[in-house]
C-alpha positions, 0 to 999 in steps of 0.5 A: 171821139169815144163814141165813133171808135166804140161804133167801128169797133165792131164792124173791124172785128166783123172784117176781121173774122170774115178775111180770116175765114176767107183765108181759111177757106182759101187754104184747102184749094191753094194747098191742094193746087202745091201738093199736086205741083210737087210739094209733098203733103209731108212737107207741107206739114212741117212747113206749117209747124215749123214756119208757125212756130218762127212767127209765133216766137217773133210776135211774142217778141213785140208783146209783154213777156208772159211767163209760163212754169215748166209744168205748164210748157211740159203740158203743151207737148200734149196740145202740141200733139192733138191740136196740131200734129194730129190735127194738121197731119190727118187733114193735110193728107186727107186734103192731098187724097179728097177735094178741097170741098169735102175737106172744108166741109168736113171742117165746119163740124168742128163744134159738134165734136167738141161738144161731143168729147166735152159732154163725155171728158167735162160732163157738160149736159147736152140739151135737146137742141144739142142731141138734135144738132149733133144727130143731124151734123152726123147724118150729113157727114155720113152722107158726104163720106158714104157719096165719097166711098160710091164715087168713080170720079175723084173729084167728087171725093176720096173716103179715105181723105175724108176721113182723115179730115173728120179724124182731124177735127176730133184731134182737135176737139179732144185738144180744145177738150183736154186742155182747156183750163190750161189754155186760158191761164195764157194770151193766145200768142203764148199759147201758140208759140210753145204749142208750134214750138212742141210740134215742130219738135215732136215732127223733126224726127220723121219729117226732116229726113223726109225733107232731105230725101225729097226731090225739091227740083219738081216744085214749081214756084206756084207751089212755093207760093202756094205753100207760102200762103198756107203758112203765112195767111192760113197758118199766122195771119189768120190767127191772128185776125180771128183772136183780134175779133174775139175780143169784141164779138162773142163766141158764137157770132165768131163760129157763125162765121166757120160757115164762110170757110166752105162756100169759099173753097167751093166756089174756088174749087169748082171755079179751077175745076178740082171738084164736081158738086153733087145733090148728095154733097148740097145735103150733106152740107144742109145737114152738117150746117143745120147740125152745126147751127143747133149746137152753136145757138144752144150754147149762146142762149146758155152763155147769155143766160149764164151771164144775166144770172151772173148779173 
């Protein structure tokens, strides 16, 4: 009986991570669909925050308390800010202005990034292979955001939302980068609860009179539904999923999976007609994921040879 779990063990983690990426994948075009049918990307925002932080606080409910001192729950305020006001802020507007293909593009290079912000703030060397990765990623997000700012059709893309979606990804890379000798001191449902908990706080003063001017007569109940799934499967779900995996799998066959996310909302978004996709937009992502691959496979060779020295 041992046997045959250790052998579905993993195949329900590799189902794990792809459903959660699917969803991640399905979020940028079902929340670009309710932002143009009435919910406000502000909202949106909050929405996100606030119905993350009530999932978070009633799954921390059914698991062993984990008790985090008062320095420790001051400092997530700032992970608050980077990781989720930062990050869901710039890339919610940036998704309500640009396609949902650009913007899931955009998302992928998260690991050059992080790589990025920890070489300059950790001083962790970058190899050759990296250096190669980050300059080809970059090139291939100048090209998506330089086709963005030529384009006169708005379904190709908007530079400004691009923009913001890159400025996303660097909130939180510089998050994953600053705090993250806190972040393994705790379980990941801990750690989301305060982080939601804080952003939700931190967005209270400027989104809820928001809220309260908002006409919420023009939101159409596919909107409601939109915004339901963003909160619920994109936001909770997901997470959730993807933490379950990493369990099993190591870090960089969970990024590998990052890749998913793009070819979904494209083909959705293209599917629904909310984008055109362009030879120039097809290189951009050959690049960004070539880019991504050759910093992703650096760091798995240096962790396998860490842990054989290890040994």
């Amino acid at each position: 009986m041992t046997f045959k779990t250790d052998n579905r063990q993993p195949l329900i983690a590799h189902l794990c991570i792809l459903t959660a990426c699917v969803m991640w994948g399905l979020m940028s075009p079902i929340g670009k669909d309710a932002m143009q049918h009435g919910m406000d990307n502000i909202n949106l925002v909050f929405m996100r925050a606030a119905g993350g932080a009530l999932l978070f606080w009633l799954t921390s409910l059914l698991c062993k308390h984990e008790h985090m001192p008062w320095r420790d729950i001051l400092a997530m305020s700032g992970a608050g800010l980077l990781g989720l006001v930062g990050n869901q802020c710039c890339f919610t507007i940036g998704l309500s202005i640009t396609t949902p293909s650009n913007a899931s593009i955009v998302t992928t290079s998260l690991p050059i990034f992080a790589m990025i912000l920890s070489a300059l703030i950790l001083k962790e060397p970058i190899t050759g292979k990296k250096a190669l990765g980050v300059g080809i990623g970059c090139s291939g997000a100048l090209i998506l955001i330089m086709s963005s700012a030529a384009a006169h059709d708005s379904r190709i893309g908007d530079i400004r939302g691009d923009l913001l979606c890159i400025f996303a990804q660097l909130s939180f890379a510089l998050y994953l980068a600053l705090y993250r000798n806190v972040l393994r001191r705790y379980s990941p449902i801990t750690v989301s609860k305060w982080m939601f908990t804080w952003a939700t706080l931190l967005l209270s003063p400027f989104m809820i009179p928001h809220a309260v001017r908002t006409d919420w007569s023009i939101v159409t109940p596919g909107a409601w539904a939109g915004t339901a799934f963003v909160v619920f499967f994109g936001t909770y779900v997901a997470y959730l999923l993807m933490q379950t995996a990493q369990k099993t799998l190591r870090p960089t066959v969970v990024s590998i999976y990052n890749y998913m996310q793009p070819v979904v909302a494209v083909s959705v978004s293209l599917a629904a007609g909310m984008c055109v996709f362009t030879w120039k937009q097809a290189l951009a992502v050959a690049l960004v994921f070539g880019g991504v691959w050759l910093v992703i496979k650096s760091k798995s060779r240096h962790d396998i040879n860490t842990g054989k020295a290890a040994e």
